[in-house]
Structure formats: C-alpha cells, structure tokens
N, C-alpha and C positions, 0 to 999 in steps of 0.2 A: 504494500500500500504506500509504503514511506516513495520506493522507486518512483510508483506513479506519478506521487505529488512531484517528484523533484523533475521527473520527466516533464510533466507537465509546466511545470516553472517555467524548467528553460526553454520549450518552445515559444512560450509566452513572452519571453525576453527577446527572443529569437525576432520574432513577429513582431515588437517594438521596434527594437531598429531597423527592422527593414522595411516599416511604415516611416520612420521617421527619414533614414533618408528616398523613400522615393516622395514626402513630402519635398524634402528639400531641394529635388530636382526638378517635380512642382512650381515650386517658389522660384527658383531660378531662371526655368521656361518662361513665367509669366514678369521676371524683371528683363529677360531680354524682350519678350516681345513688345512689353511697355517703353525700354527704351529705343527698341528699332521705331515705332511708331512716332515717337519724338521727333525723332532724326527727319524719317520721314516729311513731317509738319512741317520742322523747321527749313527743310529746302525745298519745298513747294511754299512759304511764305517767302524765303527771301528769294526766289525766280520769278515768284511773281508780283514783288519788288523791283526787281531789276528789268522784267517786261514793261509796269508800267512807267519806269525811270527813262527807259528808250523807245516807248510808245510817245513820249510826252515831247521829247528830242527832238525826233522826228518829225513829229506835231508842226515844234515851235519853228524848225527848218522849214518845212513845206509852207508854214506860214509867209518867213520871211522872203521864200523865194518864189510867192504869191505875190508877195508887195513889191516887187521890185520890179 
C-alpha cells in the first residue's frame, strides 16, 4: 500500500512539471506572438507615415509646377 502511495506521488510530481513547463512554453508562444504583432503595427504605422510624408511632397510639387 505504502508502494502505491509513493508510486503515486511521484507520478503526480511527474505530471506537475510537465504541466508547468508546457505552460511555460505557452506563455512564451503567446509573448512572441504579442511581440511579433507589435513589430508588425509598428511598420505598417511608420510606412504609412512615410507614404503620406511623400504623398504630401509630391502634392506640394505638382502644385508648384501647376503654378508656374
């Protein structure tokens, strides 16, 4: 009986850490994909900065070479 119990322990220990780390590779998966999606944002906000920075350029040229 004693066996049992101890058998049983250590599966039960067993089965903790290897919840714990595929938690943690869980957690990991979802800090990379939060950062990739970051990353992401952030170069579809400054491209499309810099479109309308040389949208605007262009603008102002075609303007002046309207007036002229």
């Amino acid at each position: 009986m004693v066996n049992r119990f101890e058998h049983t322990a250590a599966n039960l220990s067993v089965a903790e850490v290897n919840t714990q780390a595929a938690e943690s590779v869980l957690r990991d998966q979802d800090m990379a994909k939060g950062l990739s999606e970051l990353v992401r944002r952030q170069l579809l906000s400054r491209s499309a900065t810099s479109a309308f920075a040389r949208f605007r350029e262009i603008s102002s040229n075609h303007l002046l070479g309207l007036m002229q």
